[in-house]
C-alpha positions as CSV (number, residue, x, y, z in Angstrom):
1,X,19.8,6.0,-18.3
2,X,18.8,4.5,-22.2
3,X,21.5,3.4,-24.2
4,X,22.5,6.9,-26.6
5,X,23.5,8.7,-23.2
6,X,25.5,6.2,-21.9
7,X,27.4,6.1,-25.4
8,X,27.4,9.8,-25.1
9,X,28.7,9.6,-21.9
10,X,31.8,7.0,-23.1
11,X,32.6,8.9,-25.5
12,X,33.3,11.9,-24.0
13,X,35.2,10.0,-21.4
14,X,37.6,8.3,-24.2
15,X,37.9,11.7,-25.6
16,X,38.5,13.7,-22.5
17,X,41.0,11.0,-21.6
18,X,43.1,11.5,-24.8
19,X,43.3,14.9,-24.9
20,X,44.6,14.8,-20.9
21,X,47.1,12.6,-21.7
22,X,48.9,14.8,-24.4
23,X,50.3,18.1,-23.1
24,X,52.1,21.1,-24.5
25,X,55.9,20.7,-25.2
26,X,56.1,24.7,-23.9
27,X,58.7,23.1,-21.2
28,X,60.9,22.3,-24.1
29,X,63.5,25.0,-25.8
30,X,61.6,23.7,-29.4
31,X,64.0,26.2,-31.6
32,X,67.6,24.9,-30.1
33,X,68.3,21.1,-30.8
34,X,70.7,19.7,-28.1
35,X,72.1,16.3,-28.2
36,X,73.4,14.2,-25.3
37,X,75.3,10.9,-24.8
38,X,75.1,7.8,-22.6
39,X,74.3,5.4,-20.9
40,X,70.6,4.0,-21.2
41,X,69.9,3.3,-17.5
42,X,66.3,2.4,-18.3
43,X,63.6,2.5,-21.0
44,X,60.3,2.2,-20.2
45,X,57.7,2.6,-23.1
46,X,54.4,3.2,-21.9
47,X,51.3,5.9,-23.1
48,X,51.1,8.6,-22.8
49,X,55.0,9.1,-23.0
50,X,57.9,6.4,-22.8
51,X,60.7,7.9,-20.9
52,X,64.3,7.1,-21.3
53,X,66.7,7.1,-17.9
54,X,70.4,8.3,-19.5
55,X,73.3,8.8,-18.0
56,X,75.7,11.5,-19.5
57,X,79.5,11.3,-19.9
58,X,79.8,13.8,-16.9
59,X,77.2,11.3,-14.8
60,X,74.2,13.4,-15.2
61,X,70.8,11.3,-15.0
62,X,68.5,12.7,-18.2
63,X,64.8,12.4,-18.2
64,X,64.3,12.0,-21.5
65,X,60.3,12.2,-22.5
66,X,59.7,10.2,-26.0
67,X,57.1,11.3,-28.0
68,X,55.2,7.9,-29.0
69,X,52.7,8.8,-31.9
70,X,55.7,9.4,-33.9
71,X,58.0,6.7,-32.4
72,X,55.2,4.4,-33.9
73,X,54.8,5.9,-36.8
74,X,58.5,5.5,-37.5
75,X,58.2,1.8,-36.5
76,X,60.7,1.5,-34.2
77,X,60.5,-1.8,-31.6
78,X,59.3,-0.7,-27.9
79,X,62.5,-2.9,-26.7
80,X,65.1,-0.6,-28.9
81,X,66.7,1.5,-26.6
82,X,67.9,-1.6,-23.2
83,X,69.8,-0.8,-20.8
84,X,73.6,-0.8,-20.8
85,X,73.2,0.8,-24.2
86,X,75.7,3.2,-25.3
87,X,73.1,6.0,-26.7
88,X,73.4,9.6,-28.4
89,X,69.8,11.1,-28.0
90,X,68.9,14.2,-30.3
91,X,66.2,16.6,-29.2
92,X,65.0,19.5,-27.4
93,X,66.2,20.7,-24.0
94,X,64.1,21.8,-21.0
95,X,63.9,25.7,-20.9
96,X,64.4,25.4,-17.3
97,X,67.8,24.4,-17.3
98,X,67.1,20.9,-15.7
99,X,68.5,17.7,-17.8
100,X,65.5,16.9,-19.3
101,X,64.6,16.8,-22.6
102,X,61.9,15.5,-25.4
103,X,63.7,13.1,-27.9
104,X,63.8,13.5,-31.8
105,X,66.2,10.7,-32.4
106,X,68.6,8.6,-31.1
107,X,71.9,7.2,-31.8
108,X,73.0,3.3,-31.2
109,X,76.2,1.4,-32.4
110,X,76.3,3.6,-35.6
111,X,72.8,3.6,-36.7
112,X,70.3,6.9,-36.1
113,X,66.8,5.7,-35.3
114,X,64.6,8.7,-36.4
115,X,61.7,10.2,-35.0
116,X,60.8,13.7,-35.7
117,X,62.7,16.9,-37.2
118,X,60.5,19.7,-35.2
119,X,57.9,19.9,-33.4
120,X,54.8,22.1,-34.9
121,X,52.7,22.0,-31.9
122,X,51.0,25.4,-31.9
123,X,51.3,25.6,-28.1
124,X,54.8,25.4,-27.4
125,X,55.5,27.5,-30.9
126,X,53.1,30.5,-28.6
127,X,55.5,29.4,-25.7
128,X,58.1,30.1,-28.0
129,X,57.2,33.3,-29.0
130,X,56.4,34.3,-25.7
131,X,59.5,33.6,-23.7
132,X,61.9,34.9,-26.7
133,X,59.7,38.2,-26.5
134,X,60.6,38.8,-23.0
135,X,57.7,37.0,-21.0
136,X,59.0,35.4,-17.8
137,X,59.6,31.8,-18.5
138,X,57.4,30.6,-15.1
139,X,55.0,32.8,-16.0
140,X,54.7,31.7,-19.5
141,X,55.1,27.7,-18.3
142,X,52.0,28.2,-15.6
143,X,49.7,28.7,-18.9
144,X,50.9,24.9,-19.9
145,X,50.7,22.9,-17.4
146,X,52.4,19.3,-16.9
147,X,49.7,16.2,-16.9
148,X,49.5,14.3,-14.2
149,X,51.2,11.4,-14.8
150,X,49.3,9.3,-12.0
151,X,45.7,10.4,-12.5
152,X,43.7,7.9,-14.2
153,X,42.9,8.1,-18.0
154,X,40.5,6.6,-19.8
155,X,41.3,3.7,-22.3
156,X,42.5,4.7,-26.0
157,X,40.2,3.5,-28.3
């Protein structure tokens, strides 16, 4: 195999590995901003998505997906959320009626850590649409599927 294929070839692994990793926030009700507080029961900030491990006031445990492109662009520390924290978390519910959620900020001791107001993603805007025009919501969710979150993915680069 000479050289410019195999780079070819890299490439479109590091690319096809990126665009894997980051899926459609269809699952999310993106028009109805929810918040929920807690108990951080554990934080764990790794690509593609950190996820937060709340516990609500009525003991609910909250999957709460972080989106970290815009965590990082805010700056915040990867260790700001530990457990034990006392935490309100602001963001979008799952349409699903489970007690997850994608985070747009959070809440500790007072101070509001921001991270995004909306999210613009044209895919879960045509969920959106979709789903308020009558579409059944599992029908409308099979068209965005979830990632794997233990198949392997190519490096970021």
């Amino acid at each position: 195999m000479n050289f410019k294929v195999k780079i070819f070839a890299l490439c479109c692994l590091i690319i096809s590995g990126n665009v894997f990793a980051h899926h459609s926030y269809a699952p999310y009700d993106i028009r109805n901003t929810i918040e929920v507080t807690g108990v951080a029961e554990e934080f764990v900030y790794r690509r593609p998505h950190p996820k937060l491990t709340l516990i609500d006031t009525e003991n609910v445990e909250w999957e709460i997906e972080v989106p970290i492109m815009f965590w990082e662009r805010a700056g915040h520390a990867q260790d700001a959320i530990k457990p034990g924290d006392e935490v309100i978390v602001r963001g979008w519910p799952a349409r699903n009626g489970s007690s997850k959620m994608a985070m747009g900020g959070f809440t500790i001791a007072g101070a509001y850590y921001h991270i995004m107001d909306s999210i613009g993603q044209r895919s879960g805007n045509e969920a959106a649409d979709r789903i308020e025009s009558g579409e059944d919501l599992e029908q409308v969710l099979e068209d965005y599927p979830e990632p794997d979150e233990n198949a392997e993915r190519a490096p970021r680069g």
